[in-house]
C-alpha positions in Angstrom: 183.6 223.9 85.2 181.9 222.1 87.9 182.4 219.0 89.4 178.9 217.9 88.0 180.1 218.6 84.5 183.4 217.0 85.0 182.0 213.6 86.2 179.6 213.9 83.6 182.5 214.2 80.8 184.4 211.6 82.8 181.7 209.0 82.6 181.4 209.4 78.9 184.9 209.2 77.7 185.3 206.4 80.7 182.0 205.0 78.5 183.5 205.5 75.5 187.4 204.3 76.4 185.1 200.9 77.7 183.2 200.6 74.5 186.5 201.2 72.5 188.0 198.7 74.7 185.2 196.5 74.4 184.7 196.8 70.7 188.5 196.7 69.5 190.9 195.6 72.1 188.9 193.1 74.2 188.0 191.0 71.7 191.7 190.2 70.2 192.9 189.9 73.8 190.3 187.0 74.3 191.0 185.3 70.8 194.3 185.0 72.0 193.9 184.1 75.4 191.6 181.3 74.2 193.8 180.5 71.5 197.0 180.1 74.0 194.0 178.1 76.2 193.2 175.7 73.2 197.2 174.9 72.4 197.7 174.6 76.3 194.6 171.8 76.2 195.8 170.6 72.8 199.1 170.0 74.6 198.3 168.5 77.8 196.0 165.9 75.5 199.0 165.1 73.2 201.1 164.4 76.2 198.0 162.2 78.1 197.9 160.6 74.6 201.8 160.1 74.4 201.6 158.7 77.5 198.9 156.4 77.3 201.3 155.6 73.7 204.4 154.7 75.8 202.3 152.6 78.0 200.7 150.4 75.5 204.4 150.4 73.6 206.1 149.2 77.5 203.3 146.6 77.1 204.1 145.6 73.8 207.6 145.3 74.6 207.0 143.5 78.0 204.4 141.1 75.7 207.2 140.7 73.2 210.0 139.8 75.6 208.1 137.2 77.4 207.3 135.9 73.9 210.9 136.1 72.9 211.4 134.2 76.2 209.1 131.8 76.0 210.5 131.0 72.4 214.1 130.7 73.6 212.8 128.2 76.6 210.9 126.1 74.1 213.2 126.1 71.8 215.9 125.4 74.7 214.0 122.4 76.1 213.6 121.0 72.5 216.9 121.5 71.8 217.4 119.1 75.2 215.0 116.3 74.2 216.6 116.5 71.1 220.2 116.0 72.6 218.4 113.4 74.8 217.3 111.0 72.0 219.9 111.9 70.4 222.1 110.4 73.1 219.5 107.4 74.2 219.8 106.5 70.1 223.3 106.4 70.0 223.5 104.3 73.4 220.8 102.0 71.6 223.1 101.3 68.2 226.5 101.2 71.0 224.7 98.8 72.6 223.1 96.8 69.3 226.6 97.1 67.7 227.9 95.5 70.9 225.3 92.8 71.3 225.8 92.1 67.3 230.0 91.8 68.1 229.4 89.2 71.4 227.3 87.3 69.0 229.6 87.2 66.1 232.0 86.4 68.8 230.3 83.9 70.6 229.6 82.2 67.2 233.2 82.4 66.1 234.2 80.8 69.1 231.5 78.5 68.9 232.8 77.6 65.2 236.1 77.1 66.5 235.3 75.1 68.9 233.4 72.7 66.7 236.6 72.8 64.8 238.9 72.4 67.3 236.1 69.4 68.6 236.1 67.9 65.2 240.2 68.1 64.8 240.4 66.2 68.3 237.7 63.4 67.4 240.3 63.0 64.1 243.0 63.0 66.0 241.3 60.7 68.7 240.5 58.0 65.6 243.7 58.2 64.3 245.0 57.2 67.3 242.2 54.9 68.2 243.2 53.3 64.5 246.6 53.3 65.0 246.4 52.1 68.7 244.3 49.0 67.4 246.8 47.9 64.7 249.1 48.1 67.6 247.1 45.6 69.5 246.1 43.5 66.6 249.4 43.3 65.0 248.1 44.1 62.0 246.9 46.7 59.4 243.8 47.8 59.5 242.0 49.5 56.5 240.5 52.5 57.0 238.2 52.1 54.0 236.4 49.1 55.2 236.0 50.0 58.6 234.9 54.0 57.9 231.3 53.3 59.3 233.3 51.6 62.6 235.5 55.1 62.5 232.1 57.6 61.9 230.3 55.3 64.8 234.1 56.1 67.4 234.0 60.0 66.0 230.4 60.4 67.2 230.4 58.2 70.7 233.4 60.4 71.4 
């Protein structure tokens, strides 16, 4: 054969091996390369979108702790006002319940001492009585002279 005719044979079955190719080999080589394309895309997108998840969930969290945080320090500082008037109230009642005990004692002693003032003024016009029937030699009724005794117990 001659080189013409052996090119010439060549090219066809190289034509023919390329149509094969093209017809039955090529295309199930490119379904799966752009299948394996697609799941490579699908997966880089479901990790961008996991990401951008666990970025809005770290921001959730962050939010949520500095809620939680904020909630404990309110609740902290009421608890402290509440301790506060808690305390200032009990002072107030110490010191009410005190003021209440001076003045119950302060009019206990007053009342005693109007006893004790009143006791002395009888004692003083008993003696005053018994002092002037001393002087005067004589008895002296202290019926009559009750308005002379009520005048002595107020003058002293």
């Amino acid at each position: 054969m001659s080189i013409n005719a052996t090119l010439i044979v060549q090219m066809i079955v190289f034509a023919i091996l390329v149509w094969f190719t093209m017809r039955f080999v090529w295309p199930p080589i490119t379904a799966a390369l752009d299948e394996r394309a697609r799941k490579i895309a699908d997966g880089l997108s479901a990790a961008d979108k996991a990401r951008a998840d666990l970025a809005a969930a770290d921001k959730r969290v962050e939010q949520q702790l500095a809620s939680a945080r904020d909630d404990v320090a309110r609740r902290l500082a009421d608890a402290e006002r509440l301790a506060q008037s808690m305390i200032e109230e009990a002072k107030t009642r110490a010191n009410d319940e005190g003021a209440k005990i001076i003045a119950a004692a302060r009019a206990e002693a007053d009342q005693e001492a109007a006893k004790a003032r009143e006791a002395l003024r009888e004692q003083v016009a008993g003696l005053a009585v018994k002092g002037a029937e001393a002087i005067l030699r004589r008895e002296v009724n202290a019926g009559v002279h009750a308005e002379l005794l009520a005048r002595l117990k107020t003058e002293l």
